[in-house]
C-alpha positions in Angstrom: 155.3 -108.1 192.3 155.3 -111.1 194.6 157.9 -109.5 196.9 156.2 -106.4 196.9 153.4 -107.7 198.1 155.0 -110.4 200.5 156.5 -106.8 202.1 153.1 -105.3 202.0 151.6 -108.4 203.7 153.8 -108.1 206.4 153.3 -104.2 206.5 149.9 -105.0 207.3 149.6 -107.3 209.8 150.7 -104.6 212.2 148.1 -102.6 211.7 145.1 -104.2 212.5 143.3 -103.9 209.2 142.7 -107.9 209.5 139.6 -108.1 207.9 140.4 -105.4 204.8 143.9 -106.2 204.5 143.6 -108.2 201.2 141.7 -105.5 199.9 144.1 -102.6 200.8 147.1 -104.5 199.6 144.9 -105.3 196.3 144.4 -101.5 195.9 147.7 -100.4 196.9 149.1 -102.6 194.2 147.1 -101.2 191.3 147.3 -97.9 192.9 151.0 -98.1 192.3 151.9 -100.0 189.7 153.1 -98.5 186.2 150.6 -99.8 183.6 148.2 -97.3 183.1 145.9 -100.4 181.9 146.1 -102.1 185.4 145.6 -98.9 186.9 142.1 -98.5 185.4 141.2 -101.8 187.1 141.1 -99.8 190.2 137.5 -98.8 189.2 136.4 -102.8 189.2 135.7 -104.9 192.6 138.5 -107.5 192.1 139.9 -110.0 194.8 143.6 -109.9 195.5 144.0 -113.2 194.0 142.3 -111.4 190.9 144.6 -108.6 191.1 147.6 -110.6 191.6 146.8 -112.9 188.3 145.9 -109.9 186.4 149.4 -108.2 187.3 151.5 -111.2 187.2 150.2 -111.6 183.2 150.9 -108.2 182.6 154.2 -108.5 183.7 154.7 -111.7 181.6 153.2 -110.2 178.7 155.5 -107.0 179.4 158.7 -109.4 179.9 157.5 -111.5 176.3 157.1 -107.8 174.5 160.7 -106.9 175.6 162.7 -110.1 174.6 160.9 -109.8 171.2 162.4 -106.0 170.7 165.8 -107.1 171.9 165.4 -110.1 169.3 164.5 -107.2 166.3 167.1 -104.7 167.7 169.7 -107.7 167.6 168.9 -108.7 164.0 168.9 -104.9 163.3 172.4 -104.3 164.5 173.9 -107.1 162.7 172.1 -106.1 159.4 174.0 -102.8 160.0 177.0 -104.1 161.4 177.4 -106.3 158.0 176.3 -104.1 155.5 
């Protein structure tokens, strides 16, 4: 997320949007992203600091989520591999 938005930061300066350009890259962001959660936070005023919190723990949270199903899919395997 953070180079995304380093790259849309730069995107922007060229284009003279100097005082929206937080707020464009905010809604470009949740415009884009994946979750459909985050995505419904398009309908909310939020800072880009706001945005980029929210999306950062999101992607934590999604990172946690998938190293605790690689944990139960590794225990499964090995109960199958031994049985």
């Amino acid at each position: 997320m953070d180079a995304y938005v380093t790259g849309l930061k730069r995107l922007v300066q060229t284009c003279g949007y100097r005082t929206l350009a937080d707020e464009m890259i905010g809604d470009e962001v949740l415009e884009k992203c994946y979750s459909t959660h985050l995505r419904l936070l398009r309908e909310q005023t939020l800072t880009l600091d706001e945005v980029l919190r929210t999306t950062r723990r999101a992607e934590a949270l999604d990172h946690q989520a998938q190293q605790i199903e690689d944990a139960k899919n590794s225990e499964n395997q090995k109960a199958v591999n031994s049985a």
